[in-house]
PDB file of N, CA, C, O and CB in Angstrom:
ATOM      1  N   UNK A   1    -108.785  58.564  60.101  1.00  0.00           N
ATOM      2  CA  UNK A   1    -107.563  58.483  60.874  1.00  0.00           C
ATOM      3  C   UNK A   1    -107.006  59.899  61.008  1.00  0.00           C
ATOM      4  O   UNK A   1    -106.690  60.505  59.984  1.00  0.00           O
ATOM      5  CB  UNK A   1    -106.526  57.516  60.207  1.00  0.00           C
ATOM      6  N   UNK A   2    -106.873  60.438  62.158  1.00  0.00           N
ATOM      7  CA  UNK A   2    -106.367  61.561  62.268  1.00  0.00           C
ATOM      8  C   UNK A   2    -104.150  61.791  63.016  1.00  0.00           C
ATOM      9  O   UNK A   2    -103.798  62.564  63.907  1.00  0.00           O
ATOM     10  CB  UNK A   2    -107.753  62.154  63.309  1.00  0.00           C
ATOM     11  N   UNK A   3    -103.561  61.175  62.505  1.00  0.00           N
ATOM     12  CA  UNK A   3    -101.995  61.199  62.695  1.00  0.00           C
ATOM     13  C   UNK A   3    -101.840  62.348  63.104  1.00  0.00           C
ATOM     14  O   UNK A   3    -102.690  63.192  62.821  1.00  0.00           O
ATOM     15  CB  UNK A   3    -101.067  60.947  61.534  1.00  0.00           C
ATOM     16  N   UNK A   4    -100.702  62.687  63.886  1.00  0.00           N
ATOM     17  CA  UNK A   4    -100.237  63.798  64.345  1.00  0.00           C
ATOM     18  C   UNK A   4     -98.417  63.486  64.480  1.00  0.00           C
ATOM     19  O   UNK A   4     -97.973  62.512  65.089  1.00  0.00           O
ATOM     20  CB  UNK A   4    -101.128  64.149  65.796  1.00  0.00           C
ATOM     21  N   UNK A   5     -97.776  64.245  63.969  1.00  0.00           N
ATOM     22  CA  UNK A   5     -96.401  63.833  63.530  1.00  0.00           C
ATOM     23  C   UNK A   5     -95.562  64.830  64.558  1.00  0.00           C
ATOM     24  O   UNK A   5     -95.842  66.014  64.745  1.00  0.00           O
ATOM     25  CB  UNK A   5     -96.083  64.097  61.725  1.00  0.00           C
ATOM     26  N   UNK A   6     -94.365  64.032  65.246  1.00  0.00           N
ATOM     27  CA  UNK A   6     -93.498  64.986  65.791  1.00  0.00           C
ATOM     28  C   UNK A   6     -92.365  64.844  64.827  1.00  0.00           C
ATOM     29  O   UNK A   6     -92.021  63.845  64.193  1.00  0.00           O
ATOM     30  CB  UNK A   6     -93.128  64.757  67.325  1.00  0.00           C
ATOM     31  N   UNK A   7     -91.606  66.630  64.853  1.00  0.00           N
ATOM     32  CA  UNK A   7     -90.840  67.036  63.987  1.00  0.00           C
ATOM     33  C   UNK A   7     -89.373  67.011  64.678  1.00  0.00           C
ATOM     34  O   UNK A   7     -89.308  66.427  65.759  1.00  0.00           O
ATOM     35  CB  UNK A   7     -91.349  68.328  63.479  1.00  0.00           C
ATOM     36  N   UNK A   8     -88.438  67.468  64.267  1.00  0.00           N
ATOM     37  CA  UNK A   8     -87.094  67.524  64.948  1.00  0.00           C
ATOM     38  C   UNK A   8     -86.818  69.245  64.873  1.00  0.00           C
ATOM     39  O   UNK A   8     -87.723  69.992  64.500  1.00  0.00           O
ATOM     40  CB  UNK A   8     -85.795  66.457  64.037  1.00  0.00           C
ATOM     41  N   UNK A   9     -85.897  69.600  65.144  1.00  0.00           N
ATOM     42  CA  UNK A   9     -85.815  70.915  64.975  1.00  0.00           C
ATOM     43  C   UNK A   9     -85.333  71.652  63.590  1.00  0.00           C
ATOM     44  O   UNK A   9     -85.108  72.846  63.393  1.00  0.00           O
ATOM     45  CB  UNK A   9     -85.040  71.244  65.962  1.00  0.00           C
ATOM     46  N   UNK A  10     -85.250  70.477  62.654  1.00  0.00           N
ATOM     47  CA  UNK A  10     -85.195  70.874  61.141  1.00  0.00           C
ATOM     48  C   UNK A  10     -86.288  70.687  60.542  1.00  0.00           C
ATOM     49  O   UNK A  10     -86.273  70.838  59.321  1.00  0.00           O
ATOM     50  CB  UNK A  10     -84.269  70.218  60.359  1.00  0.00           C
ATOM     51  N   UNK A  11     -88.047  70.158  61.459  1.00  0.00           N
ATOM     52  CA  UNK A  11     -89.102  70.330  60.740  1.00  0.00           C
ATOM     53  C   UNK A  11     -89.217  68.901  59.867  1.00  0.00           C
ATOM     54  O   UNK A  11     -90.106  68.604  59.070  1.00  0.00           O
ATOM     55  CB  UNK A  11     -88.952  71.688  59.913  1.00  0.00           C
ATOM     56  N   UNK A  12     -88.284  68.266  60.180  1.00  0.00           N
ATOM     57  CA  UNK A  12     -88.546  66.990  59.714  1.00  0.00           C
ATOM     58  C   UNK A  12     -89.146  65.930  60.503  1.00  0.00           C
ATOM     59  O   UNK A  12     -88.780  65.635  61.641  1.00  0.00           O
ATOM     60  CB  UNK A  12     -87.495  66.554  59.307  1.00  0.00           C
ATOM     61  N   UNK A  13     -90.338  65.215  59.682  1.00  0.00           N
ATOM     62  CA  UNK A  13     -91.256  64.259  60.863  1.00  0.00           C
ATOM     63  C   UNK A  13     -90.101  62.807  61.070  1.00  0.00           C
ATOM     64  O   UNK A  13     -89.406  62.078  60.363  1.00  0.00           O
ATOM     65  CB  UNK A  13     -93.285  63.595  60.002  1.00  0.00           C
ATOM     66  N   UNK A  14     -90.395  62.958  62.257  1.00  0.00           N
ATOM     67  CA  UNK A  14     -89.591  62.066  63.037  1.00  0.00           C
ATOM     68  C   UNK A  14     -90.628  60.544  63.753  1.00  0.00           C
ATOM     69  O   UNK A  14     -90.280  59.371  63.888  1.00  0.00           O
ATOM     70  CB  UNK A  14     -88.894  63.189  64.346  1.00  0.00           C
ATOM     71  N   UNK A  15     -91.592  61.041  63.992  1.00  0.00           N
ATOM     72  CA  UNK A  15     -92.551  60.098  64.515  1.00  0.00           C
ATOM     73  C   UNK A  15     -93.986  60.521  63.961  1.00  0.00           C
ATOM     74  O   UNK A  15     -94.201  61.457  63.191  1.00  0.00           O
ATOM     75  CB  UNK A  15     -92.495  60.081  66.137  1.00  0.00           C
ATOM     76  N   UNK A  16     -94.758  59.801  64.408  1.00  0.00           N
ATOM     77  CA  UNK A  16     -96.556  59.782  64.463  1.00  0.00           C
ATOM     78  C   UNK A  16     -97.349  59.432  65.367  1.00  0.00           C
ATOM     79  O   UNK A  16     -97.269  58.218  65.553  1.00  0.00           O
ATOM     80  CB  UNK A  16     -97.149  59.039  63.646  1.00  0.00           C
ATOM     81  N   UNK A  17     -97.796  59.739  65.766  1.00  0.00           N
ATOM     82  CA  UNK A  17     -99.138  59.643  66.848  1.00  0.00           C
ATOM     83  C   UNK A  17    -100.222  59.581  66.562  1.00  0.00           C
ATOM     84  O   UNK A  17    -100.690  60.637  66.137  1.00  0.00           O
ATOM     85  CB  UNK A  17     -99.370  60.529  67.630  1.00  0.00           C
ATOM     86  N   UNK A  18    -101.137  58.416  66.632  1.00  0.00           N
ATOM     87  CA  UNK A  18    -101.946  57.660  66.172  1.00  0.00           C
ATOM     88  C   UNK A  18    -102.897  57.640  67.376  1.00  0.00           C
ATOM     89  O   UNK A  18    -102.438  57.272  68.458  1.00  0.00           O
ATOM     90  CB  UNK A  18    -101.355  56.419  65.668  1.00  0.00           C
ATOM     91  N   UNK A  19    -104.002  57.955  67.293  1.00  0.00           N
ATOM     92  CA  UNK A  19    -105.267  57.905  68.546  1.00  0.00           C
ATOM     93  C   UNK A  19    -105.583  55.883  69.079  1.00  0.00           C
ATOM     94  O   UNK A  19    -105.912  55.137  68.157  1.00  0.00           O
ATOM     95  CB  UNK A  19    -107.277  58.807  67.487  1.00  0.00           C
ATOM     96  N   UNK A  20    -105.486  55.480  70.027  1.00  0.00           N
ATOM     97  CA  UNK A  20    -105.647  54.287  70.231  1.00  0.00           C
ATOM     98  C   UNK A  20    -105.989  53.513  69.256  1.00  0.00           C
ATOM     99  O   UNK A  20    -105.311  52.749  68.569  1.00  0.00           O
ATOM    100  CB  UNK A  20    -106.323  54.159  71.037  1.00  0.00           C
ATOM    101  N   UNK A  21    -107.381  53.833  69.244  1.00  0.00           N
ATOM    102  CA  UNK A  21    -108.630  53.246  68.258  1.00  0.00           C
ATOM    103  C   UNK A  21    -108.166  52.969  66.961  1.00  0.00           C
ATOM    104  O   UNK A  21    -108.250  51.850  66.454  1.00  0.00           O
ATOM    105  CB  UNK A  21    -109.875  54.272  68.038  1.00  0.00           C
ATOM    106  N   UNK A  22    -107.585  54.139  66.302  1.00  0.00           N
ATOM    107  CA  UNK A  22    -107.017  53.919  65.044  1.00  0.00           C
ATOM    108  C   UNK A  22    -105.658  52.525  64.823  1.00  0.00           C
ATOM    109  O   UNK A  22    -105.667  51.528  64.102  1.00  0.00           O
ATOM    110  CB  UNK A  22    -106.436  55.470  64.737  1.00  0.00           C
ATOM    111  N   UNK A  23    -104.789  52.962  65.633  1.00  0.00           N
ATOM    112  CA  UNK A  23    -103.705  51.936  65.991  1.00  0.00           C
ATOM    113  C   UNK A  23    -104.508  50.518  66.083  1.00  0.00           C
ATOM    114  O   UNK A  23    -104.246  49.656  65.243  1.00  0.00           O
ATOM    115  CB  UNK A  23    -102.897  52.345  67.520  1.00  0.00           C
ATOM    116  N   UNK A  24    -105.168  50.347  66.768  1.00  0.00           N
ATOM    117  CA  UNK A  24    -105.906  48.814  66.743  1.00  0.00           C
ATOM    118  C   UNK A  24    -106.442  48.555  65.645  1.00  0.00           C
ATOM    119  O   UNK A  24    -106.500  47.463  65.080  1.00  0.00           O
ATOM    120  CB  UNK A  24    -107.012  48.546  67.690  1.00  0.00           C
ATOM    121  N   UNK A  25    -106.806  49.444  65.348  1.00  0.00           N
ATOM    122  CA  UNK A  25    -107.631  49.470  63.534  1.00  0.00           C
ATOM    123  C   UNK A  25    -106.673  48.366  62.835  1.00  0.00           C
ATOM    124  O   UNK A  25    -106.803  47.240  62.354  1.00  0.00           O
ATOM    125  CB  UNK A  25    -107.440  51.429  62.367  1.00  0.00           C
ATOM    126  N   UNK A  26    -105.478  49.458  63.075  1.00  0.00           N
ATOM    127  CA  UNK A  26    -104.535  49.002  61.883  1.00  0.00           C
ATOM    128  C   UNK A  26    -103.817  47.828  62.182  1.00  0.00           C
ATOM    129  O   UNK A  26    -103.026  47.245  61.440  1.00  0.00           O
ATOM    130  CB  UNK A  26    -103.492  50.041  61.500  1.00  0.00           C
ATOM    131  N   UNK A  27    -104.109  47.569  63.170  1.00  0.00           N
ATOM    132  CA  UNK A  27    -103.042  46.217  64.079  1.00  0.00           C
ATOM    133  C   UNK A  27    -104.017  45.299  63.312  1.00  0.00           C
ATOM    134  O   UNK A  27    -103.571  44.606  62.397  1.00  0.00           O
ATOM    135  CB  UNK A  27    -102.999  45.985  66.350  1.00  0.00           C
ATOM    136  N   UNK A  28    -104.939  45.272  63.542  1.00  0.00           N
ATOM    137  CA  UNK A  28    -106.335  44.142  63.309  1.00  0.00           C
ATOM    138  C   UNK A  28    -106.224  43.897  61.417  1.00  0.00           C
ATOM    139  O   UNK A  28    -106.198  42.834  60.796  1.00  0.00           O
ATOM    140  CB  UNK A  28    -108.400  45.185  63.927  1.00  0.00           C
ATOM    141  N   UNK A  29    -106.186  45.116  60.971  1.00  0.00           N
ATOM    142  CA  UNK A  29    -106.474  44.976  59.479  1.00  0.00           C
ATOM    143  C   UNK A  29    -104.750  44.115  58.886  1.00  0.00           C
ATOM    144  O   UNK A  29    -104.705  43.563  57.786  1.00  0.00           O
ATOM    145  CB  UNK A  29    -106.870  46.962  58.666  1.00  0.00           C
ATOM    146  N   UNK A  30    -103.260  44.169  60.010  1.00  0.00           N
ATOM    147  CA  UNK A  30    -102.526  43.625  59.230  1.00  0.00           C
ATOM    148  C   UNK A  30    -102.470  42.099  59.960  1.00  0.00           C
ATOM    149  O   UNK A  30    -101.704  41.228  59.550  1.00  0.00           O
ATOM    150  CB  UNK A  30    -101.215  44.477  59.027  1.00  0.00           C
ATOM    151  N   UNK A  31    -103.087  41.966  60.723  1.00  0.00           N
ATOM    152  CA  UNK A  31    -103.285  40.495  60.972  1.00  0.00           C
ATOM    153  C   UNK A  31    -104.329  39.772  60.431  1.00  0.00           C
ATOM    154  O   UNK A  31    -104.249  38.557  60.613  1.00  0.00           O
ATOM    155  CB  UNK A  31    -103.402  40.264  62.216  1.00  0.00           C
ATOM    156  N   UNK A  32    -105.160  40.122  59.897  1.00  0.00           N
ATOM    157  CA  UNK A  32    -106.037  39.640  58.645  1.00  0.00           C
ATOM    158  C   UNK A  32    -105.473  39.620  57.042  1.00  0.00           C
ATOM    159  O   UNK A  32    -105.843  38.924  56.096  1.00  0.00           O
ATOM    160  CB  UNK A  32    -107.276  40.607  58.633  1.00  0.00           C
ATOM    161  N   UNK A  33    -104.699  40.395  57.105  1.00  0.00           N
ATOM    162  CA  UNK A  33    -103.455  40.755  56.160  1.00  0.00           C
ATOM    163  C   UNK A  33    -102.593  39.002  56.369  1.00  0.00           C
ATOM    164  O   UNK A  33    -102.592  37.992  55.665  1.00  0.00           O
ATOM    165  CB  UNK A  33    -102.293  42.534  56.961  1.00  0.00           C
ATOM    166  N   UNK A  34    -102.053  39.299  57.472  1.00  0.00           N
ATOM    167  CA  UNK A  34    -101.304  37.656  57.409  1.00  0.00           C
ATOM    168  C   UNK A  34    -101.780  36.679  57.425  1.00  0.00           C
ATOM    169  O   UNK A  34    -101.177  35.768  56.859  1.00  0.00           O
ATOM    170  CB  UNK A  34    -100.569  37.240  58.248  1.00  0.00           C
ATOM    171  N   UNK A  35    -103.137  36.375  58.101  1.00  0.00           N
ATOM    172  CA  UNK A  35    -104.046  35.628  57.512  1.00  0.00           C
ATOM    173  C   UNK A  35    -104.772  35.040  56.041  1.00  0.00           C
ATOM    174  O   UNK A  35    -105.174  33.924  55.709  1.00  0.00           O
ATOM    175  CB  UNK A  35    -104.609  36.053  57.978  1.00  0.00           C
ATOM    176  N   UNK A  36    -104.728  36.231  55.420  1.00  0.00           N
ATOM    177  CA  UNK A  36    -104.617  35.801  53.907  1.00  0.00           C
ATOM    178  C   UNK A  36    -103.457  35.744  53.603  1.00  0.00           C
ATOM    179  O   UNK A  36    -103.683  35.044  52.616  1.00  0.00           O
ATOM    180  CB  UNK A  36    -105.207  36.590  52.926  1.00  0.00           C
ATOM    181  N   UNK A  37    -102.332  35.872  53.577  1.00  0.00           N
ATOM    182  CA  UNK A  37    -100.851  35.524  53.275  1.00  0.00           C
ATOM    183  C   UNK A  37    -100.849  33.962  53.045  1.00  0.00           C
ATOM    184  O   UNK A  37    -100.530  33.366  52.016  1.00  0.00           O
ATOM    185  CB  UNK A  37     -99.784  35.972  54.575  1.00  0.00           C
ATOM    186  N   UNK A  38    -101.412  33.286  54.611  1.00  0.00           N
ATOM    187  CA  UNK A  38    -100.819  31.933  55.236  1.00  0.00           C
ATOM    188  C   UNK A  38    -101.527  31.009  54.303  1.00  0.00           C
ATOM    189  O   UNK A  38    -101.213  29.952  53.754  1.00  0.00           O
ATOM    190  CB  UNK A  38    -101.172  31.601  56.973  1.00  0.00           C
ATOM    191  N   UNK A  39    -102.817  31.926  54.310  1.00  0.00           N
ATOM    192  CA  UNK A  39    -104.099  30.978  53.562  1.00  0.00           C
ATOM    193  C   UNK A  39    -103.742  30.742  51.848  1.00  0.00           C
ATOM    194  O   UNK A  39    -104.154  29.783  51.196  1.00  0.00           O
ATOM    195  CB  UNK A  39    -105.865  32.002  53.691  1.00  0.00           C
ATOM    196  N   UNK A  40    -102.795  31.972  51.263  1.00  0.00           N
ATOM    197  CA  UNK A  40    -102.698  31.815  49.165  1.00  0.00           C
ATOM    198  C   UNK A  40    -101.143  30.676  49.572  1.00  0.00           C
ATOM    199  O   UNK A  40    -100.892  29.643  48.952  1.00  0.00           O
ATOM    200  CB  UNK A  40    -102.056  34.266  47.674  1.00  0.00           C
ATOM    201  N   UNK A  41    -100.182  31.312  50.905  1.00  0.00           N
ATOM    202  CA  UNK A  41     -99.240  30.319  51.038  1.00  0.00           C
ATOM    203  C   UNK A  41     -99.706  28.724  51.032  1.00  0.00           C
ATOM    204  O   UNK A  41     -99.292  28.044  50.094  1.00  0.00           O
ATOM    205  CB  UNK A  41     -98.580  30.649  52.264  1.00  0.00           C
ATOM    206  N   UNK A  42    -100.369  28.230  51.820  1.00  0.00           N
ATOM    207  CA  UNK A  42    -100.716  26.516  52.412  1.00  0.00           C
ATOM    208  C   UNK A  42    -101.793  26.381  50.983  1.00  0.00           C
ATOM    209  O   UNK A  42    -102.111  25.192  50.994  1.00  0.00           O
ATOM    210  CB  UNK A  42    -101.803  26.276  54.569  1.00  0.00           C
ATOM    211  N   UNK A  43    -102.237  26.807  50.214  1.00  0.00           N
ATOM    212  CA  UNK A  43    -103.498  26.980  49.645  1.00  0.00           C
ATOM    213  C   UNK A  43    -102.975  25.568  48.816  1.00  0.00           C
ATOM    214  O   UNK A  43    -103.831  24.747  49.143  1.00  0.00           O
ATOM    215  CB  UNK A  43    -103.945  28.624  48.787  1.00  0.00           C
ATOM    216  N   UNK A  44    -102.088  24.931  47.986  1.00  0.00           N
ATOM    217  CA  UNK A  44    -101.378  23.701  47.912  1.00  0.00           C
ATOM    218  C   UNK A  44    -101.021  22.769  48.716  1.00  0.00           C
ATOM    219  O   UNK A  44    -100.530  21.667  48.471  1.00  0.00           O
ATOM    220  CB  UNK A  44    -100.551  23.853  47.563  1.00  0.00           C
ATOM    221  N   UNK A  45    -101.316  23.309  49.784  1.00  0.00           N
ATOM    222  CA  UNK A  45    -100.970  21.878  50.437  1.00  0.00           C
ATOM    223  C   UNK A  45    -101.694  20.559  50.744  1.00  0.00           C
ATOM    224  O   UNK A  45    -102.901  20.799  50.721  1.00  0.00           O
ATOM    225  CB  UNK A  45    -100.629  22.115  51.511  1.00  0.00           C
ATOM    226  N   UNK A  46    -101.469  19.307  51.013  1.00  0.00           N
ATOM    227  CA  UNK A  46    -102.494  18.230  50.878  1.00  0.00           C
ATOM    228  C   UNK A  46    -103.721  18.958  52.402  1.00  0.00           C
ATOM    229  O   UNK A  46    -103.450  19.713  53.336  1.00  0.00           O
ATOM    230  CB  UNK A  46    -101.514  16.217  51.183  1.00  0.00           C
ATOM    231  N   UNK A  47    -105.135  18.218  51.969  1.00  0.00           N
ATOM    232  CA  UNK A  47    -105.958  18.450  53.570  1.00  0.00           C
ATOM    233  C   UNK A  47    -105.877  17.414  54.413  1.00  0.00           C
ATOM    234  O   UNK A  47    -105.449  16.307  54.084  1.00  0.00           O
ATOM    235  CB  UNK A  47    -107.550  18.664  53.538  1.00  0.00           C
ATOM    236  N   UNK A  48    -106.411  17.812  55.891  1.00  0.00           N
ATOM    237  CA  UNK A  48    -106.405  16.834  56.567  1.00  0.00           C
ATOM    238  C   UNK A  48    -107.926  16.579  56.645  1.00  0.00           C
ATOM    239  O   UNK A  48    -108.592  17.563  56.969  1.00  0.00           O
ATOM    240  CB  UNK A  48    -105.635  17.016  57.778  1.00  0.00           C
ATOM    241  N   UNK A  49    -108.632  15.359  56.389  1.00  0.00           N
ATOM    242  CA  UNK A  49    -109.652  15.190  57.302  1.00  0.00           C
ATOM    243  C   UNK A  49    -109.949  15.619  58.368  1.00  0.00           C
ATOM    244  O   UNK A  49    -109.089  15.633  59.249  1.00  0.00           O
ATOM    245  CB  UNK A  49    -109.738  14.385  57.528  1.00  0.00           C
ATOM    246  N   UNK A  50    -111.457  16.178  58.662  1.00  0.00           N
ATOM    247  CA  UNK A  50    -111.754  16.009  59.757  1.00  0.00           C
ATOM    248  C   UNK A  50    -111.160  15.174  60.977  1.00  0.00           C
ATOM    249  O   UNK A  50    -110.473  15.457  61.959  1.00  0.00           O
ATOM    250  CB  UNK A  50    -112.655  15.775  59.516  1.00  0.00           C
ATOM    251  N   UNK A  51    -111.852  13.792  60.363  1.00  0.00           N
ATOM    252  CA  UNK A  51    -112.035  12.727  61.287  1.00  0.00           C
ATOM    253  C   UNK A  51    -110.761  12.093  61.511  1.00  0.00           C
ATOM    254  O   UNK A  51    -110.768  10.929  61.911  1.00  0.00           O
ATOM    255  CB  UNK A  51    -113.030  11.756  60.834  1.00  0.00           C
ATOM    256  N   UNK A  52    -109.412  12.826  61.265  1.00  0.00           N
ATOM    257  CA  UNK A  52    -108.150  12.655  61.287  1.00  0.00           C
ATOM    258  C   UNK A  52    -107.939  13.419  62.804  1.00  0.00           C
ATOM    259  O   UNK A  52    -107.653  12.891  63.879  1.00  0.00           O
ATOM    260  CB  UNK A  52    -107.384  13.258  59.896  1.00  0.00           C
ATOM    261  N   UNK A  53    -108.168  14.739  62.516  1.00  0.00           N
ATOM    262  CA  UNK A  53    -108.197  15.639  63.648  1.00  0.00           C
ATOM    263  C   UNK A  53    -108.718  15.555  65.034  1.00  0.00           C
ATOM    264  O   UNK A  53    -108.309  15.950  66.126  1.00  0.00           O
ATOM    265  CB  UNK A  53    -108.713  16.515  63.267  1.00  0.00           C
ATOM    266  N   UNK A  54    -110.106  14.692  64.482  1.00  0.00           N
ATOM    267  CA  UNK A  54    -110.631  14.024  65.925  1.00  0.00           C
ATOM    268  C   UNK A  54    -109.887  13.271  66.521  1.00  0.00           C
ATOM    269  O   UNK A  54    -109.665  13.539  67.701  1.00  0.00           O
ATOM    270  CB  UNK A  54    -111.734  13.243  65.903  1.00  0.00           C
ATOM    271  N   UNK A  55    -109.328  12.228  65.994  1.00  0.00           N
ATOM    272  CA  UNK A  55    -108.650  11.273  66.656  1.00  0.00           C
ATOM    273  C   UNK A  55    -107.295  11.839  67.035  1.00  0.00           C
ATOM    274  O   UNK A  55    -106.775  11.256  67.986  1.00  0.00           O
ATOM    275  CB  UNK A  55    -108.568  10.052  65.849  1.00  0.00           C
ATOM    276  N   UNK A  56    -106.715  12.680  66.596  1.00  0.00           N
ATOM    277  CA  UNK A  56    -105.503  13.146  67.017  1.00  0.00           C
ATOM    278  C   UNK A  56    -105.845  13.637  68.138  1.00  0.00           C
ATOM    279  O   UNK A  56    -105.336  13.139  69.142  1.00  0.00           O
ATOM    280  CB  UNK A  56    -104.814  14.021  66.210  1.00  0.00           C
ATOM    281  N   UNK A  57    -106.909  14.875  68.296  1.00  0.00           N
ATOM    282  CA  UNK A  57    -107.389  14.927  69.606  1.00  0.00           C
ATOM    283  C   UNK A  57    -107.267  14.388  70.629  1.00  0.00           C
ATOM    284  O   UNK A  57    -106.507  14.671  71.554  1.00  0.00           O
ATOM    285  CB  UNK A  57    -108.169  14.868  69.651  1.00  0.00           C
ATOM    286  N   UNK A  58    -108.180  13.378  70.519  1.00  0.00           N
ATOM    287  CA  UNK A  58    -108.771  12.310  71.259  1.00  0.00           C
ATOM    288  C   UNK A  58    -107.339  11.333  71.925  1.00  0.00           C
ATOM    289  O   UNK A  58    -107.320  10.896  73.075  1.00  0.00           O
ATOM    290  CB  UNK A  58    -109.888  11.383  70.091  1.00  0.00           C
ATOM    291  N   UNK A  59    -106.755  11.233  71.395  1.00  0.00           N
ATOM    292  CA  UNK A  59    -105.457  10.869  71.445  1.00  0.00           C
ATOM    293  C   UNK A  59    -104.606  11.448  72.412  1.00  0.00           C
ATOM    294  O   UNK A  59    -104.100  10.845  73.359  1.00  0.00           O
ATOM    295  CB  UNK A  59    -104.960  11.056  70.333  1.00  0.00           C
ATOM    296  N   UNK A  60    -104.449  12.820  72.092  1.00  0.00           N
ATOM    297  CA  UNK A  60    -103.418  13.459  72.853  1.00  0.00           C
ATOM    298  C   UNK A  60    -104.516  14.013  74.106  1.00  0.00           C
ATOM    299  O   UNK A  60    -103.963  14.227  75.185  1.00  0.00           O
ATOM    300  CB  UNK A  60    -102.461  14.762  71.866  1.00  0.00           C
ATOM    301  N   UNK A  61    -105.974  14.252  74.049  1.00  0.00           N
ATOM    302  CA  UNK A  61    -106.646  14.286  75.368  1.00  0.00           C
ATOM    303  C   UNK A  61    -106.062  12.909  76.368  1.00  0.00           C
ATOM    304  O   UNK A  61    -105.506  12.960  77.465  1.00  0.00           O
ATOM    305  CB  UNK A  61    -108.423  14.211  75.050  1.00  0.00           C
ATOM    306  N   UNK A  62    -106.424  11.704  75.532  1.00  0.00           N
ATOM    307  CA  UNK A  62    -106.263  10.838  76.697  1.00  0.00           C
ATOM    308  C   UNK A  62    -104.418  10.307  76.928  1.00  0.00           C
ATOM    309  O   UNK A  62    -104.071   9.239  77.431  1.00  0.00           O
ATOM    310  CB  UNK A  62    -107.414   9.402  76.353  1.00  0.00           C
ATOM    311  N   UNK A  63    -103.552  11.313  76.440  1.00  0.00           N
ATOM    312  CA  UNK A  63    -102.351  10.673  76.907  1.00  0.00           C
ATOM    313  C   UNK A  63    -101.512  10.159  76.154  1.00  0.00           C
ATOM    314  O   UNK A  63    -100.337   9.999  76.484  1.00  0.00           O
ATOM    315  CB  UNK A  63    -102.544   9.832  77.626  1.00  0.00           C
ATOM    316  N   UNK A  64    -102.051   9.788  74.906  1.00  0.00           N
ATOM    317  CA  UNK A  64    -101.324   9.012  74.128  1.00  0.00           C
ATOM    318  C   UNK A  64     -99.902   9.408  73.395  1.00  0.00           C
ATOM    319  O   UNK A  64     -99.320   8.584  72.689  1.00  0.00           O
ATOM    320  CB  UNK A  64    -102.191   8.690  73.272  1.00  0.00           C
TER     321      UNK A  64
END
């Protein structure tokens, strides 16, 4: 990762500038980040069947 920081006129960094590529990097790595969050969060909770899911489907495909 190569950052590049703008300063103010007291030399203090004020911002960063991040090359595209890198920025997506990091976008990607904290949404896998919340992804394991959601997953240790729900990790208690009861499951649903499959064959629960189908029919809910199937269900709301045809209207119900």
């Amino acid at each position: 990762m190569t950052p590049q920081f703008l300063v103010d006129a007291n030399g203090q960094r004020t911002a960063v500038v991040l090359p595209l590529q890198d920025f997506r990097s990091l976008v990607e790595r904290l949404e896998e980040l919340e992804d394991l969050r959601l997953i240790e969060e729900r990790k208690g909770e009861p499951t649903i069947p499959i064959s629960s899911l189908e029919d809910l489907l199937a269900d709301v495909e045809a209207g119900d």
